[in-house]
N, CA and C atoms as a LAMMPS dump frame, in Angstrom:
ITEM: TIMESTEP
0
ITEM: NUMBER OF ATOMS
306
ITEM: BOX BOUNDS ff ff ff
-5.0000000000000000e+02 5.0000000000000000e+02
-5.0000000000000000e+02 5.0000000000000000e+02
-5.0000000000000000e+02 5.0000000000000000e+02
ITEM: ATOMS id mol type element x y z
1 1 1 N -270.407 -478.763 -300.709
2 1 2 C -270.558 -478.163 -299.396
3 1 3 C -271.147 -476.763 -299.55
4 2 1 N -272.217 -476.75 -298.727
5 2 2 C -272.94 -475.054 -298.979
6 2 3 C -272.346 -474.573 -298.042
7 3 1 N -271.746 -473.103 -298.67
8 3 2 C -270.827 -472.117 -297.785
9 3 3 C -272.05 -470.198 -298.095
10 4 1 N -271.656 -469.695 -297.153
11 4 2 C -272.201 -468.495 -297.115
12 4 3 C -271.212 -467.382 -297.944
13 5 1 N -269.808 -467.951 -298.186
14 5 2 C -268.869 -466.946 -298.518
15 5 3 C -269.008 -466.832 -300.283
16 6 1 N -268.772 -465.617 -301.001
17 6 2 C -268.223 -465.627 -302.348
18 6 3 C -267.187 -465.034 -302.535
19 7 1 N -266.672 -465.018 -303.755
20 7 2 C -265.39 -464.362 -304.643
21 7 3 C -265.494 -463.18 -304.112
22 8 1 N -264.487 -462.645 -303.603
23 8 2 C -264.257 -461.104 -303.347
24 8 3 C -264.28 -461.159 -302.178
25 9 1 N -264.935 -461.816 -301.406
26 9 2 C -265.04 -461.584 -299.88
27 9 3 C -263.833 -461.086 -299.396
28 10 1 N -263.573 -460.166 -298.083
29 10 2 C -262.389 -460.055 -297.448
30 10 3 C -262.67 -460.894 -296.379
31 11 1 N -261.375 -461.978 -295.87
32 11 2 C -261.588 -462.462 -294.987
33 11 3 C -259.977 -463.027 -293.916
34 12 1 N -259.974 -463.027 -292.73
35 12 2 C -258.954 -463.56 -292.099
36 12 3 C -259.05 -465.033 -291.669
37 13 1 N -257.63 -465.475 -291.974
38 13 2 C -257.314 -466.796 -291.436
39 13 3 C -257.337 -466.619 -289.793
40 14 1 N -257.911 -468.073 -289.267
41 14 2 C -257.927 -468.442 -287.901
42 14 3 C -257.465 -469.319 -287.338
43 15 1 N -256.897 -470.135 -288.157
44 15 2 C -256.019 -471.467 -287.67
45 15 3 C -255.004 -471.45 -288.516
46 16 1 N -253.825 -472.223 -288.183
47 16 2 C -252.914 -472.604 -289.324
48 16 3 C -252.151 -471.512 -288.777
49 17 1 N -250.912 -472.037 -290.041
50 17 2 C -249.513 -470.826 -290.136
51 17 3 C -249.731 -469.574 -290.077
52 18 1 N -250.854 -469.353 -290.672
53 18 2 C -251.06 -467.81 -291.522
54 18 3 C -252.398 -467.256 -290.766
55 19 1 N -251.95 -467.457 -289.552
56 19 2 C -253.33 -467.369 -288.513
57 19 3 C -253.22 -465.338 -288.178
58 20 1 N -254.566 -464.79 -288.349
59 20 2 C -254.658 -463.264 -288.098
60 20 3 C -254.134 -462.656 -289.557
61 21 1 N -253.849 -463.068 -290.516
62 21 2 C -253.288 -462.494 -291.796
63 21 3 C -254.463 -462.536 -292.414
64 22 1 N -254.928 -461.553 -292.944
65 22 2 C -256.209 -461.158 -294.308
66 22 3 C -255.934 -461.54 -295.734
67 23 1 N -256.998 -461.48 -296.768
68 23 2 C -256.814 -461.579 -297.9
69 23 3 C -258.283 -461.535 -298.224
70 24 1 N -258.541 -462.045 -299.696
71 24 2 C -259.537 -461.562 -300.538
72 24 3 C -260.054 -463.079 -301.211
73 25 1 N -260.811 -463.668 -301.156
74 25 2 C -260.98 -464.626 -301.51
75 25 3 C -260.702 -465.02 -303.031
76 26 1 N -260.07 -465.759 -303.586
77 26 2 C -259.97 -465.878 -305.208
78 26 3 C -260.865 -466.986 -306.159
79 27 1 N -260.931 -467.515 -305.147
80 27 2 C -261.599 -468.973 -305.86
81 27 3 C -261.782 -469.961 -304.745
82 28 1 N -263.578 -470.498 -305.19
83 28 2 C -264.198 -471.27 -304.113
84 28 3 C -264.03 -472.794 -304.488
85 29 1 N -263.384 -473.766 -303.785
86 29 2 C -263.961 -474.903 -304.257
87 29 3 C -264.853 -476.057 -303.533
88 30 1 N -266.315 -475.493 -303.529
89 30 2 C -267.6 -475.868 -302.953
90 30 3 C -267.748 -477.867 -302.923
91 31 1 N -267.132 -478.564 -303.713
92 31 2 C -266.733 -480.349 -303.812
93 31 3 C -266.421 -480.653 -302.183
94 32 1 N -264.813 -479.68 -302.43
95 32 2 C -263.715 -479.965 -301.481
96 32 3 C -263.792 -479.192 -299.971
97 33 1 N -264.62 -478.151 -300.11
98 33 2 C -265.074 -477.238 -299.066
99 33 3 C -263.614 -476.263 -298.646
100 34 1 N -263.267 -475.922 -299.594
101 34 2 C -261.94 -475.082 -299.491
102 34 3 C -262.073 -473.845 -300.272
103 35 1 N -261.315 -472.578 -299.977
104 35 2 C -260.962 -471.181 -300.71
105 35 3 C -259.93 -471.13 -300.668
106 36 1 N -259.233 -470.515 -301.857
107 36 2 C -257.959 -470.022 -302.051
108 36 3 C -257.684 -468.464 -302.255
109 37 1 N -257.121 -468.119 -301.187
110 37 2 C -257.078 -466.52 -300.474
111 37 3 C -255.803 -466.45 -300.909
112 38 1 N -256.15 -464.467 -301.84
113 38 2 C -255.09 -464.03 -302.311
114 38 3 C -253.635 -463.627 -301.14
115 39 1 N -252.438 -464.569 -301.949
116 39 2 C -251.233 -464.165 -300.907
117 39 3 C -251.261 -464.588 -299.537
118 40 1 N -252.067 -465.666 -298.884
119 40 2 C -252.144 -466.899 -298.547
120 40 3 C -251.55 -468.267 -298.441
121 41 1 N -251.438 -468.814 -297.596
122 41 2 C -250.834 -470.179 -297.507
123 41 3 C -249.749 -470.254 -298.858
124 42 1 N -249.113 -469.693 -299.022
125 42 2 C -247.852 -469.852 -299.994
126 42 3 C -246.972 -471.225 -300.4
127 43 1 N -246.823 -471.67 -300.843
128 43 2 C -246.369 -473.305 -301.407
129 43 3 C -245.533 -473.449 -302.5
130 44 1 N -244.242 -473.376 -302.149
131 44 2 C -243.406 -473.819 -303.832
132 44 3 C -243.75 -474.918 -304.796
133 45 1 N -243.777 -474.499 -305.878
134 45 2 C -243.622 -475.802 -306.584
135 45 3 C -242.685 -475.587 -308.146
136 46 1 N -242.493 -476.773 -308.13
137 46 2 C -241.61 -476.613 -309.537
138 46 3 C -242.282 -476.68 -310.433
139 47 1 N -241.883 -475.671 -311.847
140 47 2 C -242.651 -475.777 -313.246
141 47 3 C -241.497 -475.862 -313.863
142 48 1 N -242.167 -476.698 -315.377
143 48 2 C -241.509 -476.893 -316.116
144 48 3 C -241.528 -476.176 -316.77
145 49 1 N -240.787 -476.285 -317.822
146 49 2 C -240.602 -475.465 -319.569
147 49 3 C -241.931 -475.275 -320.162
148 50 1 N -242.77 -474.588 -320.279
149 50 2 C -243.598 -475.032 -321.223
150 50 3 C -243.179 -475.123 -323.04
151 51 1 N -241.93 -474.351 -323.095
152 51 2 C -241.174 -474.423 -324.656
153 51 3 C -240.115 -474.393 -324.439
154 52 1 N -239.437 -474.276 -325.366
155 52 2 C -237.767 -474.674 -325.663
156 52 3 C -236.905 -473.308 -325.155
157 53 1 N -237.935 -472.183 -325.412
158 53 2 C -237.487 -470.837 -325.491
159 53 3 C -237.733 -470.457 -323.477
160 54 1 N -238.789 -471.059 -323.108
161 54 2 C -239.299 -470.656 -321.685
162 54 3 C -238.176 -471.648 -320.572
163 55 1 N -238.147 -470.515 -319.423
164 55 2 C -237.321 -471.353 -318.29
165 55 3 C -238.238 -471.928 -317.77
166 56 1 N -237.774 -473.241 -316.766
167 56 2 C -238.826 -473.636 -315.772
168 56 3 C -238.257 -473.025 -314.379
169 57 1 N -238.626 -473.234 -313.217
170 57 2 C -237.884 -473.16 -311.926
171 57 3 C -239.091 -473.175 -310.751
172 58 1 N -238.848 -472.587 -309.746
173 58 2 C -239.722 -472.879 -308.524
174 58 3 C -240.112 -471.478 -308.531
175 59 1 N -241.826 -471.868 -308.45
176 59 2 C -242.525 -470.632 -308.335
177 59 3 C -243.314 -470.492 -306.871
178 60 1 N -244.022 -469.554 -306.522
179 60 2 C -245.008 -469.961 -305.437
180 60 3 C -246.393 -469.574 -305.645
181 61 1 N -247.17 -470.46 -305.486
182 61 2 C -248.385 -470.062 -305.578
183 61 3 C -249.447 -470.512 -304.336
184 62 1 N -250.845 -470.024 -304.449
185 62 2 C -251.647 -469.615 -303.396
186 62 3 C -252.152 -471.393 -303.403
187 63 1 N -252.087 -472.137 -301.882
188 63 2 C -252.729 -473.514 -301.751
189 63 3 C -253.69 -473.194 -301.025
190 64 1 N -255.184 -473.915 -301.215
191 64 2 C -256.03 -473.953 -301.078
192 64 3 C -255.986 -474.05 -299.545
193 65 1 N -257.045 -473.528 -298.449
194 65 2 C -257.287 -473.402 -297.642
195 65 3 C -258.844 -473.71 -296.857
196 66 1 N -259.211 -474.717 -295.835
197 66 2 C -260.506 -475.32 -295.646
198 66 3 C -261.255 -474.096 -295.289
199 67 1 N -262.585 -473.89 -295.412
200 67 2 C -263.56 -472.844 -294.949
201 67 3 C -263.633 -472.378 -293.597
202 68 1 N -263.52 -473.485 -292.82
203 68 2 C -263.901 -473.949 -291.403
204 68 3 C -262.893 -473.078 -291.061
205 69 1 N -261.741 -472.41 -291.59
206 69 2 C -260.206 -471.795 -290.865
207 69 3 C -260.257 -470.305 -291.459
208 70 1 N -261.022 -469.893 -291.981
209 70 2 C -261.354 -468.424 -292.456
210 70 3 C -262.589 -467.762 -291.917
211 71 1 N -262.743 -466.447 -291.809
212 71 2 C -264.012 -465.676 -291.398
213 71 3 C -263.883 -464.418 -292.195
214 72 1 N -265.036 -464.061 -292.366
215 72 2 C -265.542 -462.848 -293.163
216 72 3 C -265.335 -461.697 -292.463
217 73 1 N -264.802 -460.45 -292.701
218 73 2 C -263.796 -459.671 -291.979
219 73 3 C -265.36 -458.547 -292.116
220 74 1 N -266 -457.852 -291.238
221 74 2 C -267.261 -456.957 -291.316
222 74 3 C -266.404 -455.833 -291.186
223 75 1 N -266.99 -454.883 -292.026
224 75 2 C -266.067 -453.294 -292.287
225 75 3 C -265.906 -452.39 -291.054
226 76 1 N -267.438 -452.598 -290.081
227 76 2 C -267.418 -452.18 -288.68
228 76 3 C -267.007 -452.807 -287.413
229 77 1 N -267.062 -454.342 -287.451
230 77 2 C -266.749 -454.578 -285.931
231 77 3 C -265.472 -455.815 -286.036
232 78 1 N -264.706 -456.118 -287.635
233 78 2 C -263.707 -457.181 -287.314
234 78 3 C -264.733 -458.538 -287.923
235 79 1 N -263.745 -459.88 -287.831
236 79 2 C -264.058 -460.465 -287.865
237 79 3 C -265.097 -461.462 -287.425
238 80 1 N -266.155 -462.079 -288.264
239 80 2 C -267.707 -462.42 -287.346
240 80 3 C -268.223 -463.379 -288.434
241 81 1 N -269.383 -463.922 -287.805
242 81 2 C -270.336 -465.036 -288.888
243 81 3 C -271.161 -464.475 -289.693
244 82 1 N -271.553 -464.985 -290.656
245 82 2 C -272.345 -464.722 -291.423
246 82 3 C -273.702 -465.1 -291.015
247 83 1 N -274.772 -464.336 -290.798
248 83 2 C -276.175 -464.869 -290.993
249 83 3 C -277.25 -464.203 -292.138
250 84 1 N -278.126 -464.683 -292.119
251 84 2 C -278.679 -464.621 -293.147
252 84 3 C -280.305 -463.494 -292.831
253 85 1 N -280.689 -462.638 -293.5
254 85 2 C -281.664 -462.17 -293.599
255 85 3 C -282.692 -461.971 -294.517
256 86 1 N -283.602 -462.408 -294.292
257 86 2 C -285.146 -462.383 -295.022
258 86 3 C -286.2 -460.911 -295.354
259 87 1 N -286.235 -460.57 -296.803
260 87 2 C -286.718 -459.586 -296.189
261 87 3 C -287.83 -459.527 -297.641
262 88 1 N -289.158 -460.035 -297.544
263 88 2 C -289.784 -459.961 -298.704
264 88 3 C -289.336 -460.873 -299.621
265 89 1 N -289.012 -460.629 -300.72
266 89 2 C -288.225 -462.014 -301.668
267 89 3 C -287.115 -461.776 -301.824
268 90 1 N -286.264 -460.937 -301.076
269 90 2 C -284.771 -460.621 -301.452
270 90 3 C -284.034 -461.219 -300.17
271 91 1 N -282.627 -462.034 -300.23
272 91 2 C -282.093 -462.541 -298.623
273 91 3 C -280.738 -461.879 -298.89
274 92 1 N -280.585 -461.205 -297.811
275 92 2 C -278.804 -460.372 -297.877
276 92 3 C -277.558 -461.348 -296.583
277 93 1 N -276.942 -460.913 -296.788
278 93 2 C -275.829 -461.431 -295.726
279 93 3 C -275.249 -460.461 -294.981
280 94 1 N -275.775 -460.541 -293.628
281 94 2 C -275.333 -459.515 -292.441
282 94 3 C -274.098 -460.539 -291.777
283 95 1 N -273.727 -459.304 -290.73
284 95 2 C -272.77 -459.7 -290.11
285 95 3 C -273.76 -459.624 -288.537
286 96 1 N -273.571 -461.272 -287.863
287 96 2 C -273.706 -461.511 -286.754
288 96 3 C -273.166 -460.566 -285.416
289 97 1 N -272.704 -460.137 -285.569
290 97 2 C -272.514 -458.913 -284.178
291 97 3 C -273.144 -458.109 -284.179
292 98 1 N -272.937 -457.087 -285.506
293 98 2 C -273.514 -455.749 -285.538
294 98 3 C -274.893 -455.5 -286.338
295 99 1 N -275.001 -456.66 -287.125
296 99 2 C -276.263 -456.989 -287.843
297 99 3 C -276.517 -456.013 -289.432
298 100 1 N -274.842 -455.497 -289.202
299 100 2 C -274.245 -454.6 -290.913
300 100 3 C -274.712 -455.664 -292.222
301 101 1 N -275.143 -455.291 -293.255
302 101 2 C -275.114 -455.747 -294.49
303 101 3 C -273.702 -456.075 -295.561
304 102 1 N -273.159 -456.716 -295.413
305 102 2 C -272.115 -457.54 -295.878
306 102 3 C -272.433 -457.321 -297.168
């Protein structure tokens, strides 16, 4: 799935539990069309031992989240789309409202 977003992006959730809460994007997975946003959708799961010496128990970690439910947070006007600009042989990513360079 071609997405406009990368690693680092700041962006807010728009649907779901964790709807209006920010984070930082950590990892894209472009197959499944999902990001996993730091401190985000939170999910227990149990681990095991990995040795004799290590505990296991319930940890929480960050579950993946669909694209379609996040937006790219613009430094001046809030949350907005991404479009795309042409300029000679170089293309940047503005923000659709204010037309800022992302």
């Amino acid at each position: 799935m071609k997405t406009k977003l990368i690693k680092g992006d700041q962006v807010q959730i728009i649907t779901g539990k964790d709807k209006g809460k920010k984070g930082r994007i950590l990892r894209i997975d472009r197959d499944n069309g999902r990001v996993i946003v730091e401190g985000l959708n939170m999910v227990k799961k149990t681990q095991r031992p990995k040795n004799q010496n290590d505990k296991g128990g319930i940890i929480e970690i960050e579950a993946p989240v669909p694209v379609s439910n996040v937006m790219v947070i613009c430094k001046k006007c809030g949350p907005s789309r991404i479009g795309m600009k042409v300029e000679g042989d170089s293309k940047s990513r503005v923000c659709r409202k204010c037309g800022e360079v992302l």
